[in-house]
C-alpha positions in Angstrom: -16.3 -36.6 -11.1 -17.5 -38.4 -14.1 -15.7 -38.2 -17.8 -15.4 -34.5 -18.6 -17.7 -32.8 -16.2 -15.2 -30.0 -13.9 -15.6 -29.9 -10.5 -16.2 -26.4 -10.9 -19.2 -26.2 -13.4 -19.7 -22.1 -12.9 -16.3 -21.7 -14.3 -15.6 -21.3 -18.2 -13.7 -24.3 -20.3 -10.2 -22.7 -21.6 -9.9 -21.6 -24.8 -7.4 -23.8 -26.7 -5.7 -22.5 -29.9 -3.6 -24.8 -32.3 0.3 -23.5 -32.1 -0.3 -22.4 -36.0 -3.1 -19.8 -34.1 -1.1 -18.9 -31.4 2.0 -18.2 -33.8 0.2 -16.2 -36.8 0.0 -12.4 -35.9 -3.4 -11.0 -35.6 -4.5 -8.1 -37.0 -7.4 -5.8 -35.6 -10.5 -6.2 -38.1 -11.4 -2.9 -40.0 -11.6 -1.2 -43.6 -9.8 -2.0 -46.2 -7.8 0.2 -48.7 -6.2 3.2 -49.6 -8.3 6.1 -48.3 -11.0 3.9 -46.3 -10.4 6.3 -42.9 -11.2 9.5 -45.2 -14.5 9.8 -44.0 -12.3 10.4 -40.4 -11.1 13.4 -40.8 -15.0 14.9 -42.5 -17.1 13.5 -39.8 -14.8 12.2 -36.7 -17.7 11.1 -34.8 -19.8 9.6 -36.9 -16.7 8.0 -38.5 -15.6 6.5 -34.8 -19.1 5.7 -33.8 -20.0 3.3 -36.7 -16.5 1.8 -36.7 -16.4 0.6 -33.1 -20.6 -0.3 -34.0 -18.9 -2.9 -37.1 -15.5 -3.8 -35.6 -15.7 -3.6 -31.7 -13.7 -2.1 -29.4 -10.7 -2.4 -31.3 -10.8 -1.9 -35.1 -8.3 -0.1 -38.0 -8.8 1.8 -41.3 -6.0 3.4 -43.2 -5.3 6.7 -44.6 -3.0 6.7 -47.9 0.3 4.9 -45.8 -0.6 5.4 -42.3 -2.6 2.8 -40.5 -4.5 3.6 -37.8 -6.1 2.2 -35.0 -9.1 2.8 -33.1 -9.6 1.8 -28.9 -12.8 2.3 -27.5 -12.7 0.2 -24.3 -10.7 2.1 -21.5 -8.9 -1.2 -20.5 -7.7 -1.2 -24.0 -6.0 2.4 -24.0 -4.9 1.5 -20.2 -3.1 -1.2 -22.1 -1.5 0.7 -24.6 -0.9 4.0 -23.7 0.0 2.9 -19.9 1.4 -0.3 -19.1 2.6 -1.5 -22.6 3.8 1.5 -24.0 7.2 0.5 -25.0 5.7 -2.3 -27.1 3.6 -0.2 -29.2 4.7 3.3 -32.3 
């Protein structure tokens, strides 16, 4: 083995994150402001569909004081509504 090189090239390099990173919540990207989940309650799907299309599988918008956030992925709601429920209101 010669400098960096893995003996397992197939396999990805770890991620590393500075403990400032690791330390800092994260927030789900998404809208901004006061009534930017209105269009939600008009037009549901079209409202769901371009969010997860800009933001991914997870994403948030916000209606007056309620935040709100979107899971696509069904890993993701496995997470949440299953096997981390406690963790999560």
């Amino acid at each position: 083995m010669a400098g960096s090189q893995s003996s397992y090239p197939h396999m990805p390099r770890p991620i590393t994150r500075s403990a400032a990173a690791l330390a800092a919540p994260r927030e789900a990207p998404g809208l901004r402001g006061w009534l930017s989940g209105w269009s939600l309650m008009r037009e549901p799907l079209v409202f769901l569909e371009k969010m997860f299309c800009d933001y991914g599988n997870v994403a948030r918008t916000r209606i007056l004081n309620l935040r709100i956030y979107l899971i696509a992925h069904p890993e993701g709601i496995k997470h949440v509504l299953h096997d981390n429920h406690r963790i999560y209101r």
